[in-house]
C-alpha positions in Angstrom: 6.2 15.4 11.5 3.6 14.8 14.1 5.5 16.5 16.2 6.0 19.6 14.5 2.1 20.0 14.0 1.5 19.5 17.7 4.0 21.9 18.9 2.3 24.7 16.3 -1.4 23.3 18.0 0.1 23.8 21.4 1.2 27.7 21.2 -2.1 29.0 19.8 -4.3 28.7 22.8 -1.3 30.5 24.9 -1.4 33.3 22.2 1.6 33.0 20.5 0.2 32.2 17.0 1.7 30.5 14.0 1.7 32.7 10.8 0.0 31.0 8.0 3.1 30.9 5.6 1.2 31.7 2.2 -0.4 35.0 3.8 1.5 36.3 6.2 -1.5 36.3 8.7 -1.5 34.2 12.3 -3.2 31.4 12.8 -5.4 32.1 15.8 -7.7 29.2 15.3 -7.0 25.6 16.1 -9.5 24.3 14.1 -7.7 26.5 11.0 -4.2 25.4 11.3 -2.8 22.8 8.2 -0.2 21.7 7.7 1.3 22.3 3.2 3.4 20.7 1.6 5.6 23.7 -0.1 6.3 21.4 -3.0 2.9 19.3 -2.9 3.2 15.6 -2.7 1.7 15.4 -6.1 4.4 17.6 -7.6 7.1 14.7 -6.1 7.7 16.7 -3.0 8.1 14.8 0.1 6.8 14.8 3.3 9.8 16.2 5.6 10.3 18.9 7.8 11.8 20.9 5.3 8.7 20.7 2.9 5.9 21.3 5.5 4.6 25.1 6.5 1.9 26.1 9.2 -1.0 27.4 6.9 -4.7 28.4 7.2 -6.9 25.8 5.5 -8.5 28.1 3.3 -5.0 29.2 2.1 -3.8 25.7 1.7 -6.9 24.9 -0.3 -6.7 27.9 -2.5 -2.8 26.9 -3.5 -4.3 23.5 -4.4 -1.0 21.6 -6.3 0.8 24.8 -7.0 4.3 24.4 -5.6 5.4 27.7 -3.1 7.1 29.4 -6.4 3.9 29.1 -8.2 1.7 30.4 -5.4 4.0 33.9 -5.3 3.3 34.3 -8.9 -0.3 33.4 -8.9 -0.8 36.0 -5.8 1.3 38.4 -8.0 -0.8 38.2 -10.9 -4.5 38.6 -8.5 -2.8 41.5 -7.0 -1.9 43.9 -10.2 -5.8 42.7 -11.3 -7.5 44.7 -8.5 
């Protein structure tokens, strides 16, 4: 898992950015990059490649415990509002 984390570290100060997987955007900011859990930990997801996403930390924190499937519908929801 390490690795995975380091190798998304490594490609942003050469300009080829991550995209935060919750919005779309890229990460272009070391300091920024998290790592989610797309079913959270707390939610009895697990912490393997499969389950972990590139994200911005203010994303990440704004999903909280949602799992990915709740997050698209949440987003849905704040979208139709505005």
């Amino acid at each position: 898992m390490i690795k995975k984390i380091a190798k998304w570290k490594r490609r942003i100060p050469n300009g080829n950015y991550p995209l935060c997987y919750l919005c779309g955007k890229p990460i272009t900011d070391v300091n920024d990059l998290s790592q989610d859990h797309l079913t959270p930990v707390s939610r009895g997801g697990h912490t393997v490649p499969s389950n972990i996403v590139p994200a911005h930390k203010r994303c990440n924190h704004k999903k909280g415990d949602m799992t990915y499937e709740e997050w698209v519908i949440y987003q849905e929801r704040n979208r139709q509002r505005y």
